[in-house]
Predicted model as a PDB file, atoms N, CA, C, CB and O in Angstrom, pLDDT in the B-factor column:
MODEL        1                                                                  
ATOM      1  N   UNK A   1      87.514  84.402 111.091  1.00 74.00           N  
ATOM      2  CA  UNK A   1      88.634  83.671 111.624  1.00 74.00           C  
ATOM      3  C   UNK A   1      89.132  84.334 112.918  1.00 74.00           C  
ATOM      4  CB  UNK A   1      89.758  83.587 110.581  1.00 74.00           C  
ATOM      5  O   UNK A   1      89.529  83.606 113.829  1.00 74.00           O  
ATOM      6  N   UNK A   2      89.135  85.547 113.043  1.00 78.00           N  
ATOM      7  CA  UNK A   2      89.772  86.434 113.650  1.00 78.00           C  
ATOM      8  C   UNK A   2      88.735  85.912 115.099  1.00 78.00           C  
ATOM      9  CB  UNK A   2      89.762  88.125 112.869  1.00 78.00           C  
ATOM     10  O   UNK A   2      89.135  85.168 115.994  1.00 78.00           O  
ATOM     11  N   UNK A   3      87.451  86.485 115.014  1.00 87.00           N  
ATOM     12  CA  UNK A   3      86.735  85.826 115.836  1.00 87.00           C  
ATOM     13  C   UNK A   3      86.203  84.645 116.951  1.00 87.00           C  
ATOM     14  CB  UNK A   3      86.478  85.880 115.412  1.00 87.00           C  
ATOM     15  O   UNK A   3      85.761  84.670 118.099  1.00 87.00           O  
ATOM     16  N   UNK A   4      86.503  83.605 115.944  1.00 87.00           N  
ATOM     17  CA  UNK A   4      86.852  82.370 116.494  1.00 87.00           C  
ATOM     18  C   UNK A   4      87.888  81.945 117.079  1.00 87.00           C  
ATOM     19  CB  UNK A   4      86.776  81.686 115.830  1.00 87.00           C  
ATOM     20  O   UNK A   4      87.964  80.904 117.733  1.00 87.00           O  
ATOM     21  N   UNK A   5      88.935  82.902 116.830  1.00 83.00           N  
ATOM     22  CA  UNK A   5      90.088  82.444 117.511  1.00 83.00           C  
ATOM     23  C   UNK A   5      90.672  83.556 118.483  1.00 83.00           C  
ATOM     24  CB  UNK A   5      91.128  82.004 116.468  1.00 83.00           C  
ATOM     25  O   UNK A   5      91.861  83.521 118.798  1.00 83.00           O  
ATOM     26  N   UNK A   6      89.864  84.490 118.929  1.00 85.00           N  
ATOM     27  CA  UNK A   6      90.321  85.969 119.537  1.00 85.00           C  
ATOM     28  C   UNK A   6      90.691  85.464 121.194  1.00 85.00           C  
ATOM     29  CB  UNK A   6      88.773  87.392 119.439  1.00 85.00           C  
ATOM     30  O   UNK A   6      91.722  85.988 121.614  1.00 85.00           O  
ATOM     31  N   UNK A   7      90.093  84.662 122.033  1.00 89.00           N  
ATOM     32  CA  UNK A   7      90.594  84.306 123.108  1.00 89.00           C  
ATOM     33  C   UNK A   7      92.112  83.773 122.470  1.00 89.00           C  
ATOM     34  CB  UNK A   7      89.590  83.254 123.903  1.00 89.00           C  
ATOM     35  O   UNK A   7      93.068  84.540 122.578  1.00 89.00           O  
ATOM     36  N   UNK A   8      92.260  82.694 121.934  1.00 86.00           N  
ATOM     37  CA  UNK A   8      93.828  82.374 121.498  1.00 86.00           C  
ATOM     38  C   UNK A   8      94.598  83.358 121.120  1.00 86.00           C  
ATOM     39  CB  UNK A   8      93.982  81.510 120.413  1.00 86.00           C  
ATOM     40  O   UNK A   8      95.799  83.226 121.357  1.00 86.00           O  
ATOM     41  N   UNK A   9      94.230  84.340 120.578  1.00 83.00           N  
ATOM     42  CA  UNK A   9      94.771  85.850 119.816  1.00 83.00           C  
ATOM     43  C   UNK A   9      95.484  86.329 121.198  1.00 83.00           C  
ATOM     44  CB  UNK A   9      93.264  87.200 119.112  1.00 83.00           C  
ATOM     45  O   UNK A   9      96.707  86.435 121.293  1.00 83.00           O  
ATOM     46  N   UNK A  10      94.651  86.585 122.176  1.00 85.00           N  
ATOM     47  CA  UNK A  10      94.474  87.405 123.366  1.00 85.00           C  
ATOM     48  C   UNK A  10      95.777  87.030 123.774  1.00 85.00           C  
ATOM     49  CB  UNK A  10      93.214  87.127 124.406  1.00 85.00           C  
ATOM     50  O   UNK A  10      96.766  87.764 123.800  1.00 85.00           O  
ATOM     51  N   UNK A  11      95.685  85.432 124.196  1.00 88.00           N  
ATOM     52  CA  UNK A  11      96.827  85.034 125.053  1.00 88.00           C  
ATOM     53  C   UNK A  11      98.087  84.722 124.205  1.00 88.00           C  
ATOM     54  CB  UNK A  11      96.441  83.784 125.914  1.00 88.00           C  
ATOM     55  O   UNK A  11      98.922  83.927 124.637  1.00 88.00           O  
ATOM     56  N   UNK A  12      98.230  85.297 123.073  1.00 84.00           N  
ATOM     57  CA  UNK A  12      99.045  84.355 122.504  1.00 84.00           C  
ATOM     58  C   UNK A  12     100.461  86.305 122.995  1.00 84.00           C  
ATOM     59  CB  UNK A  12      98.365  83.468 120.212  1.00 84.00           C  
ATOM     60  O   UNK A  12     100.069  87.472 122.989  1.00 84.00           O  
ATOM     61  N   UNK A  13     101.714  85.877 123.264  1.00 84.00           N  
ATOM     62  CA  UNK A  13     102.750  86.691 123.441  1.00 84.00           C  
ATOM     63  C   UNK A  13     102.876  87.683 122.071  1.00 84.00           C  
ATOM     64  CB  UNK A  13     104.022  85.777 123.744  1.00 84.00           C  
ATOM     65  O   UNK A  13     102.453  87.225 121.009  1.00 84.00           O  
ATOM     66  N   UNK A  14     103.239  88.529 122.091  1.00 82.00           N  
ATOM     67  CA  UNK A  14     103.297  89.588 121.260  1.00 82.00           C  
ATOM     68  C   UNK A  14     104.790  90.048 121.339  1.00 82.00           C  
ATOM     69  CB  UNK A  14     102.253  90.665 121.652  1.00 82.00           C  
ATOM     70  O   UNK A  14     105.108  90.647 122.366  1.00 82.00           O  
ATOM     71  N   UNK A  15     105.891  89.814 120.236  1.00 86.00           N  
ATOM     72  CA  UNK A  15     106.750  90.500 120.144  1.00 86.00           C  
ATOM     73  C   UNK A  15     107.170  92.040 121.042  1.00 86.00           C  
ATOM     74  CB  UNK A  15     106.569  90.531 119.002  1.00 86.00           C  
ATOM     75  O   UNK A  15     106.293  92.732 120.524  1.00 86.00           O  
ATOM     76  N   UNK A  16     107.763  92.834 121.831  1.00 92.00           N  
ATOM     77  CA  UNK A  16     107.955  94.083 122.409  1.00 92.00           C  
ATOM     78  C   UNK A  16     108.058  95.283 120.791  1.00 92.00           C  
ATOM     79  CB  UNK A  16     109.589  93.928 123.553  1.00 92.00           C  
ATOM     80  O   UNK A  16     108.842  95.167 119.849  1.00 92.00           O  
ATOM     81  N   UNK A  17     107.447  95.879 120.903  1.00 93.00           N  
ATOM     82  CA  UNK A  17     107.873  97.011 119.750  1.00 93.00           C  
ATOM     83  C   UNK A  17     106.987  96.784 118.543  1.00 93.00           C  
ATOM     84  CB  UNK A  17     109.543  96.882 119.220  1.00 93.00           C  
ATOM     85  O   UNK A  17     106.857  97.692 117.722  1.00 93.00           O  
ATOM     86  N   UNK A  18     106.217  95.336 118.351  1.00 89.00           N  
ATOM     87  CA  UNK A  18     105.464  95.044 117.083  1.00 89.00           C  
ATOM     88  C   UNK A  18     104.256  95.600 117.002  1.00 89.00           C  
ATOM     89  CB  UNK A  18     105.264  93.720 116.856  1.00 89.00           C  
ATOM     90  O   UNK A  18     103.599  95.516 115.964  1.00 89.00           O  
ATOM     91  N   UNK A  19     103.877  96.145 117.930  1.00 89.00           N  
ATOM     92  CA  UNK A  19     102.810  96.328 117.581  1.00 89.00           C  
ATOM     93  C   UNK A  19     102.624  97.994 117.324  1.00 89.00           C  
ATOM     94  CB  UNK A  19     101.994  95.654 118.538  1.00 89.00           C  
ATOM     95  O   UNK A  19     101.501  98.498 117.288  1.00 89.00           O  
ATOM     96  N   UNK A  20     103.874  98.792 117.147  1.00 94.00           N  
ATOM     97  CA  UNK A  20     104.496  99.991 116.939  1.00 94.00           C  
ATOM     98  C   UNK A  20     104.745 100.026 115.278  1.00 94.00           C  
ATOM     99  CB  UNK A  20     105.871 100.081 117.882  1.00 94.00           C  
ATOM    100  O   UNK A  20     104.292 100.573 114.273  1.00 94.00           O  
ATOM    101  N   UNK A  21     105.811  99.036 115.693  1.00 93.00           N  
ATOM    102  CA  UNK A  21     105.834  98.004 114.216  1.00 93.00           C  
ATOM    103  C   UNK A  21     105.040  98.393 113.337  1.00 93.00           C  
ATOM    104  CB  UNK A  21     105.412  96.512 114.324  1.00 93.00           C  
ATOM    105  O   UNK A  21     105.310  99.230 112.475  1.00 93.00           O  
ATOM    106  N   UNK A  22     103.956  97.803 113.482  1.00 92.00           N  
ATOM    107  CA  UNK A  22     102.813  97.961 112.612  1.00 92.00           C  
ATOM    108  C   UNK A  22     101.645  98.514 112.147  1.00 92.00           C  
ATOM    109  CB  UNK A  22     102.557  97.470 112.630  1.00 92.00           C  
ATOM    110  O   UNK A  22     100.821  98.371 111.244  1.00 92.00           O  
ATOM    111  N   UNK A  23     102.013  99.563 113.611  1.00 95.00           N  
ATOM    112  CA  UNK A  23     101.065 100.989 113.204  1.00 95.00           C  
ATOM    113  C   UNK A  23     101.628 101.807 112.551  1.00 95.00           C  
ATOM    114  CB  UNK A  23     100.570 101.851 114.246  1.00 95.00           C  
ATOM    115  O   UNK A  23     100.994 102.649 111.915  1.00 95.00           O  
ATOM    116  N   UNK A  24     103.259 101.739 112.557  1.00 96.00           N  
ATOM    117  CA  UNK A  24     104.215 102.802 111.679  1.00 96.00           C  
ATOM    118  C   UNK A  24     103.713 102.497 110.302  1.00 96.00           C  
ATOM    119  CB  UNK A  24     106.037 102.546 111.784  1.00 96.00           C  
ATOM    120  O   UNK A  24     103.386 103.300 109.428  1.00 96.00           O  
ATOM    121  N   UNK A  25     103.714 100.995 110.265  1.00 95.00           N  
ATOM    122  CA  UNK A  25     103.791 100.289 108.839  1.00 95.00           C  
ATOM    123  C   UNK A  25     102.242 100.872 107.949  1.00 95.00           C  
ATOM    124  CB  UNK A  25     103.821  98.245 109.121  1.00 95.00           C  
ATOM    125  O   UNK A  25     102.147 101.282 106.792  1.00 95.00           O  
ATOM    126  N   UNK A  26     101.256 100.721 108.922  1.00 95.00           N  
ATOM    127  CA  UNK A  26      99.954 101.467 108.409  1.00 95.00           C  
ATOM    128  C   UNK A  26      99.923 102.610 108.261  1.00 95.00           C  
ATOM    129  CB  UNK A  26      98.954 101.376 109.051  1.00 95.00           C  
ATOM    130  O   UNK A  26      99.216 102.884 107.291  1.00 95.00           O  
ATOM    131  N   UNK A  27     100.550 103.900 108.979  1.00 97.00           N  
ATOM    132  CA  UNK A  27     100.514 105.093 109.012  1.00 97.00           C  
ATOM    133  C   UNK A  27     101.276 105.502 107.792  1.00 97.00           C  
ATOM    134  CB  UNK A  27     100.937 105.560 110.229  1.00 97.00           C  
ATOM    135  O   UNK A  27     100.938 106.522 107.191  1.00 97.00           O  
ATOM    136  N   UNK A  28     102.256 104.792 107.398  1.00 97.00           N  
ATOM    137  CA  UNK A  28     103.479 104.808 106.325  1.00 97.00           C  
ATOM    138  C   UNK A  28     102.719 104.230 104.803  1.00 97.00           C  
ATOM    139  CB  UNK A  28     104.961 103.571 106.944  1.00 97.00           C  
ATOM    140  O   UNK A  28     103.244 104.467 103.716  1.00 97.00           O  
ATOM    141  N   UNK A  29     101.597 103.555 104.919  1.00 97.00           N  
ATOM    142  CA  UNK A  29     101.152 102.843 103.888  1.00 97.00           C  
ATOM    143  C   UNK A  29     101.808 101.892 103.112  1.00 97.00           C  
ATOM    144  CB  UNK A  29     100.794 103.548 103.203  1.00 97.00           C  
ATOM    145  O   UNK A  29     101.737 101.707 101.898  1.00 97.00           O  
ATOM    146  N   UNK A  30     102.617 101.167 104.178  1.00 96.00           N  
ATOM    147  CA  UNK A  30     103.229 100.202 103.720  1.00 96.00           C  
ATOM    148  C   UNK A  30     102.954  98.901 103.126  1.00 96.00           C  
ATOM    149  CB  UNK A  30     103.738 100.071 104.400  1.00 96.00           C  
ATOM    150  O   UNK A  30     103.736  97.950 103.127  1.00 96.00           O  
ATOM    151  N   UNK A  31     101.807  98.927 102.627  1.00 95.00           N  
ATOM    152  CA  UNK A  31     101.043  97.668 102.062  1.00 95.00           C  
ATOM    153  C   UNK A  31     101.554  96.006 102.331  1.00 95.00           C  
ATOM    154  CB  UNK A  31     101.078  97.900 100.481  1.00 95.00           C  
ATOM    155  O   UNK A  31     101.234  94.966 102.907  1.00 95.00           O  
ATOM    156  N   UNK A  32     102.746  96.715 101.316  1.00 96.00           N  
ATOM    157  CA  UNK A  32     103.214  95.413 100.639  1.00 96.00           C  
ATOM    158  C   UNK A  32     104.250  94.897 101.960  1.00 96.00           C  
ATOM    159  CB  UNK A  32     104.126  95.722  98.896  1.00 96.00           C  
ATOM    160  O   UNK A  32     104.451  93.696 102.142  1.00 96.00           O  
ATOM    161  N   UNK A  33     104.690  95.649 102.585  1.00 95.00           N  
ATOM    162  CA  UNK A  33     105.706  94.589 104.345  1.00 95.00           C  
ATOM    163  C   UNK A  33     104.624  94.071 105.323  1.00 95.00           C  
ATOM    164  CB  UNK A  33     106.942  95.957 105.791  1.00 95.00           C  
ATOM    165  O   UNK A  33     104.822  93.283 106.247  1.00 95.00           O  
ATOM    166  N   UNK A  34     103.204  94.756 104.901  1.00 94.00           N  
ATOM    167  CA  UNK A  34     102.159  94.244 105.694  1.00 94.00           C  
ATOM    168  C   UNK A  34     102.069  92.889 105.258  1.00 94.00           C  
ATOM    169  CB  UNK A  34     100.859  94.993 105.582  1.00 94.00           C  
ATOM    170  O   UNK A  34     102.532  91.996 105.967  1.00 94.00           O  
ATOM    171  N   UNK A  35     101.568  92.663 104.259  1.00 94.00           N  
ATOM    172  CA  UNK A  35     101.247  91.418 103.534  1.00 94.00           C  
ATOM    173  C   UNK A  35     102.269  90.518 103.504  1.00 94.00           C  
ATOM    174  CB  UNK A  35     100.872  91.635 102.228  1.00 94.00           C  
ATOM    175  O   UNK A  35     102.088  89.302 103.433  1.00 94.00           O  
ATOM    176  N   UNK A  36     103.558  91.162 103.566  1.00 94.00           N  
ATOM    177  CA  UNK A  36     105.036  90.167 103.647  1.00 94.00           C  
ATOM    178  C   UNK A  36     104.560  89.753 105.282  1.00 94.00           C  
ATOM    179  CB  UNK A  36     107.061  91.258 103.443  1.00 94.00           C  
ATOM    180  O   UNK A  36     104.572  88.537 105.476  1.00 94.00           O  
ATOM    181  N   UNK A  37     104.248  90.391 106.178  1.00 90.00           N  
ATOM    182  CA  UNK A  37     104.258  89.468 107.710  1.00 90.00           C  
ATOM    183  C   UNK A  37     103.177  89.269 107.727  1.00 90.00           C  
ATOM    184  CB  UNK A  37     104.680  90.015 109.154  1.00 90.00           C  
ATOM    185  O   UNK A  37     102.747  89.634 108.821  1.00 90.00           O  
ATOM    186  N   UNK A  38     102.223  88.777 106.969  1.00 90.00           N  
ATOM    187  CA  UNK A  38     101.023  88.164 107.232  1.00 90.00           C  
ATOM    188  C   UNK A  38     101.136  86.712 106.627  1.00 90.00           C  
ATOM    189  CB  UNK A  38      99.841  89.006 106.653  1.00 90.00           C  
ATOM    190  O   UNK A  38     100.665  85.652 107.039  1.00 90.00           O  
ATOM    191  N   UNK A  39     101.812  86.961 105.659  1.00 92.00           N  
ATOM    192  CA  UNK A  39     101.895  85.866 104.509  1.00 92.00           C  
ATOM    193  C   UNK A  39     103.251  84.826 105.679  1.00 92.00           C  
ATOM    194  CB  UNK A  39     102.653  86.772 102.407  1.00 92.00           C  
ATOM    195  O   UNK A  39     103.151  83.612 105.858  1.00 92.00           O  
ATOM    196  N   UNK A  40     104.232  85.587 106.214  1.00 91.00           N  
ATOM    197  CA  UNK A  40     104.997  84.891 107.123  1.00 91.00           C  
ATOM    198  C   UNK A  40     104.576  84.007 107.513  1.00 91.00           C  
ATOM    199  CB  UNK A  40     105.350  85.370 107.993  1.00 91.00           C  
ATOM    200  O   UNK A  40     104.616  82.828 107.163  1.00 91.00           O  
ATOM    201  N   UNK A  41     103.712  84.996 109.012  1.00 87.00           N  
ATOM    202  CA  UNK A  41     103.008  84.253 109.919  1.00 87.00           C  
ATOM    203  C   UNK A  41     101.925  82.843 109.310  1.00 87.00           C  
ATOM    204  CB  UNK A  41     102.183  85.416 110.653  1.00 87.00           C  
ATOM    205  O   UNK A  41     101.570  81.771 109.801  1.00 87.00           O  
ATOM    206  N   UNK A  42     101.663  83.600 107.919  1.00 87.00           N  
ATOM    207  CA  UNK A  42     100.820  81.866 107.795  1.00 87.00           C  
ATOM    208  C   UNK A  42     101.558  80.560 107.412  1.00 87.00           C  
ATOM    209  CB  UNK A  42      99.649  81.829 106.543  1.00 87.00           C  
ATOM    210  O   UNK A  42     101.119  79.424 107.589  1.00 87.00           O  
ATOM    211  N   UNK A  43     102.743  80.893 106.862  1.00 88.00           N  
ATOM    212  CA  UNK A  43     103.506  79.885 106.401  1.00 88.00           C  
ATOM    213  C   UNK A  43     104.271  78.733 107.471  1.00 88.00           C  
ATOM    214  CB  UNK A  43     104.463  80.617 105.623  1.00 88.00           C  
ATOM    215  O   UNK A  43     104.570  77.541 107.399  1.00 88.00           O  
ATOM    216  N   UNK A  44     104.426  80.107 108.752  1.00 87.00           N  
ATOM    217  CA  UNK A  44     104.756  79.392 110.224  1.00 87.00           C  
ATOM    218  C   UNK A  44     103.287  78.540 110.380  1.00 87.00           C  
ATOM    219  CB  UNK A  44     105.072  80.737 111.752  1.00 87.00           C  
ATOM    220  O   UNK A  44     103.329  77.317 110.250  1.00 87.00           O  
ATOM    221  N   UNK A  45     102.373  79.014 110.578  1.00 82.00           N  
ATOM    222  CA  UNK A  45     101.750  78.066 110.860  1.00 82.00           C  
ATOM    223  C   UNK A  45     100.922  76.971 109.841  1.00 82.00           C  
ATOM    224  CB  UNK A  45     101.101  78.625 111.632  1.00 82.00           C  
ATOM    225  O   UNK A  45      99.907  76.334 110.125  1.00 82.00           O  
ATOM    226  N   UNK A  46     101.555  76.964 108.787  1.00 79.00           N  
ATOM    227  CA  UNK A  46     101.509  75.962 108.195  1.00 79.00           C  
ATOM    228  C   UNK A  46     102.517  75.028 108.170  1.00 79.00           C  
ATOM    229  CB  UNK A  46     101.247  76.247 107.259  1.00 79.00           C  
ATOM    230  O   UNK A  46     102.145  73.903 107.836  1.00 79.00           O  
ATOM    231  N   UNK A  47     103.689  75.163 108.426  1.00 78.00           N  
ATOM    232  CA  UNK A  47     104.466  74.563 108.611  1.00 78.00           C  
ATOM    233  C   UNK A  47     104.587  73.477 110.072  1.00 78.00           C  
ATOM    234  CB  UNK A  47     105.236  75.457 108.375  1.00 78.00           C  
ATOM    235  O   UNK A  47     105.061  72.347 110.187  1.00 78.00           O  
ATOM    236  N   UNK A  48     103.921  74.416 111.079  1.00 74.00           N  
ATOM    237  CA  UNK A  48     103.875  74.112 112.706  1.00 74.00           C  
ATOM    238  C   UNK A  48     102.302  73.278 112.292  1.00 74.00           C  
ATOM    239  CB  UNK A  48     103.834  75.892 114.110  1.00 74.00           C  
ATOM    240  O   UNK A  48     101.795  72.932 113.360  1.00 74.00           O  
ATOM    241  N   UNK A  49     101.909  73.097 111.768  1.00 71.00           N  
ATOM    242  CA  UNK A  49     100.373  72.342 111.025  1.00 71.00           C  
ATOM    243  C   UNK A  49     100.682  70.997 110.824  1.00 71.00           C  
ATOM    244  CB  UNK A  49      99.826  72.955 109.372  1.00 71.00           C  
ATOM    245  O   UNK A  49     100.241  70.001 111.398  1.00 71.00           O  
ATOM    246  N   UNK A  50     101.905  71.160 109.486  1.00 70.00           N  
ATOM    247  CA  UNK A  50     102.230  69.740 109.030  1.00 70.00           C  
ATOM    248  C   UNK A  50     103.263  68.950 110.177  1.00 70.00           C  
ATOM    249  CB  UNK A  50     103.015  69.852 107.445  1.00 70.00           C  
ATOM    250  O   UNK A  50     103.277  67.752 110.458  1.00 70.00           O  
ATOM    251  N   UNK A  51     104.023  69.939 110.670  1.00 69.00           N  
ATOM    252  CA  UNK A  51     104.920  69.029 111.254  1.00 69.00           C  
ATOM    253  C   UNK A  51     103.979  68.439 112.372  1.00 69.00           C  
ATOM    254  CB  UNK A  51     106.331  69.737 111.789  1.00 69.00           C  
ATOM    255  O   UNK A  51     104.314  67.260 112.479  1.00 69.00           O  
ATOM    256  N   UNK A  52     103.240  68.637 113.009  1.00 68.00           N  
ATOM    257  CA  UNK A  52     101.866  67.945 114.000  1.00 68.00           C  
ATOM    258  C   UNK A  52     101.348  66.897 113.672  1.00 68.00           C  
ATOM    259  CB  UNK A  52     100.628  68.680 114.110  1.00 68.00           C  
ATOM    260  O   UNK A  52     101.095  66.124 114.596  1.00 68.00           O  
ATOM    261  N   UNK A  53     101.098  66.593 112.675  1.00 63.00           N  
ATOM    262  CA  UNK A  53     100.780  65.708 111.651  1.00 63.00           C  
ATOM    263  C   UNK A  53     101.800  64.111 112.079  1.00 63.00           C  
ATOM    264  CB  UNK A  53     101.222  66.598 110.017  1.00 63.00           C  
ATOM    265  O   UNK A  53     102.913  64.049 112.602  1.00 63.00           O  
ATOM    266  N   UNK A  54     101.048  63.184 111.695  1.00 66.00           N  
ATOM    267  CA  UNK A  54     102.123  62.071 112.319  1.00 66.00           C  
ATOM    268  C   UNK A  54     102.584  61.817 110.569  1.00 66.00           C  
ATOM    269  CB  UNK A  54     101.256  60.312 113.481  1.00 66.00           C  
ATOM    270  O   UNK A  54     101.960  62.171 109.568  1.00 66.00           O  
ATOM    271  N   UNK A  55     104.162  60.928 110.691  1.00 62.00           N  
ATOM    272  CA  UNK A  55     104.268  61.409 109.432  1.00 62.00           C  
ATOM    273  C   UNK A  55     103.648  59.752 108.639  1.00 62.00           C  
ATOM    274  CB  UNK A  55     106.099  62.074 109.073  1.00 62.00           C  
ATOM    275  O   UNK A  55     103.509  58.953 109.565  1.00 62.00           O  
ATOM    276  N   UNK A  56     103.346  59.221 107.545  1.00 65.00           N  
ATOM    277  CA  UNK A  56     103.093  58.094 107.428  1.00 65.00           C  
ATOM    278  C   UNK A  56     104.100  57.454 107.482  1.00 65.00           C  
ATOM    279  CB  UNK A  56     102.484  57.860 106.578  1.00 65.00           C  
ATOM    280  O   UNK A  56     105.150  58.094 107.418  1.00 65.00           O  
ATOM    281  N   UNK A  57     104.172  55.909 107.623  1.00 67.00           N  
ATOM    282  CA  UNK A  57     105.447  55.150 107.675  1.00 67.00           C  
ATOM    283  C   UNK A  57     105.366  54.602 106.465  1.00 67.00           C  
ATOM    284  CB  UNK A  57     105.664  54.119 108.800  1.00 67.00           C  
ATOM    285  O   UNK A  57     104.213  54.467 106.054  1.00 67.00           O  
ATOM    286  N   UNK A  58     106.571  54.098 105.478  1.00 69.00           N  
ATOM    287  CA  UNK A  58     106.176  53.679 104.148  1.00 69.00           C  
ATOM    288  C   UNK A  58     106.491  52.274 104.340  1.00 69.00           C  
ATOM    289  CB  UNK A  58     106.917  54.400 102.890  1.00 69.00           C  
ATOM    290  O   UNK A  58     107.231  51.726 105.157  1.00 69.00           O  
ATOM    291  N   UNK A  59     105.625  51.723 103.223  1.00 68.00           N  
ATOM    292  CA  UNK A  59     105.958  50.058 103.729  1.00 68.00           C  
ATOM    293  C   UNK A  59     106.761  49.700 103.399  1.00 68.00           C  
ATOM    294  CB  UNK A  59     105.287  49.006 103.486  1.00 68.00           C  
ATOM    295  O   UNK A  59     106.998  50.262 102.330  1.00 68.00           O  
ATOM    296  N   UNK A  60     107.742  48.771 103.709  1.00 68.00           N  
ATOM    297  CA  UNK A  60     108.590  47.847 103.371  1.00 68.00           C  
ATOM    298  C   UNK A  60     108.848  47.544 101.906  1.00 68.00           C  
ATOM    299  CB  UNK A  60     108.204  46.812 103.983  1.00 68.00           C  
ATOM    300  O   UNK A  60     107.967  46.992 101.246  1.00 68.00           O  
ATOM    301  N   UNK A  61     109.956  47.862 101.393  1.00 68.00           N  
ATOM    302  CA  UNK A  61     109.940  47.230  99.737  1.00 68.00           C  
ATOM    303  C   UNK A  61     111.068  46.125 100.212  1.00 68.00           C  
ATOM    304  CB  UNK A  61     110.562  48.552  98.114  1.00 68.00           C  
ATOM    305  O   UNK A  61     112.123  45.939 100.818  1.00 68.00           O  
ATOM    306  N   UNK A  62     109.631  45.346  99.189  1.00 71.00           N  
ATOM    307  CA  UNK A  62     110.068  43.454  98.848  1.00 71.00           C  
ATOM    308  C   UNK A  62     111.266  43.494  97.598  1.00 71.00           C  
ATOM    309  CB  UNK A  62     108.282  42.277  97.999  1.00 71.00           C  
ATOM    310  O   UNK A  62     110.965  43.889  96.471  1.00 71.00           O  
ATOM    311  N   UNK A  63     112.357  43.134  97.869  1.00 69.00           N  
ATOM    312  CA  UNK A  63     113.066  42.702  96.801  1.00 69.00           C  
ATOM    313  C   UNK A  63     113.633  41.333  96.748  1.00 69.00           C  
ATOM    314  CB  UNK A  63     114.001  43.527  96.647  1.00 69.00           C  
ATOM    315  O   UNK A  63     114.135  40.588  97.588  1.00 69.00           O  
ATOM    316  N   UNK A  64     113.335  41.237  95.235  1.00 66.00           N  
ATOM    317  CA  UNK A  64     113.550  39.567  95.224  1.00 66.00           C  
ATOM    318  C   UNK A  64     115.293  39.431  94.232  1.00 66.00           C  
ATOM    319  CB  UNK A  64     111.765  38.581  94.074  1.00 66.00           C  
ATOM    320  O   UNK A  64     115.709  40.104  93.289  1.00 66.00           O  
ATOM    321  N   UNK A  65     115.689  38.705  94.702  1.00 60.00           N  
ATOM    322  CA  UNK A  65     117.168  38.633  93.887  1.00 60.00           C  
ATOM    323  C   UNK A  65     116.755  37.581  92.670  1.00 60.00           C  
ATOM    324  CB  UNK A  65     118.680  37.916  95.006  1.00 60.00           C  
ATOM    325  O   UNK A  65     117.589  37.255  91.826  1.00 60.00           O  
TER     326      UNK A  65                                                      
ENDMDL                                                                          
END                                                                             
């Protein structure tokens, strides 16, 4: 994944300090805040996924008196 998408990786902006961030977080063996901002970041872009998405329109309900 990482691969296929490493030009987009490249250009994509990087927080100031995160990437300090997250060498502390490795050096510290912080596992589990690792996996908390990984698991983040995917939820953003699942979210930024669906909302892209057109939404369906629902049809018309027939009511008869």
């Amino acid at each position: 994944m990482v691969e296929a998408n490493r030009e987009a990786l490249r250009q994509m902006p990087f927080p100031p300090g995160m990437a300090e961030y997250v060498e502390e977080l490795v050096r510290t063996g912080q596992t589990e805040q690792i996996i908390a901002i990984i698991k983040m970041g995917f939820l953003i872009g699942v979210q930024q996924g669906a909302r892209s998405e057109p939404i369906p329109a629902a049809p018309p309900v027939r009511i008869q008196a």
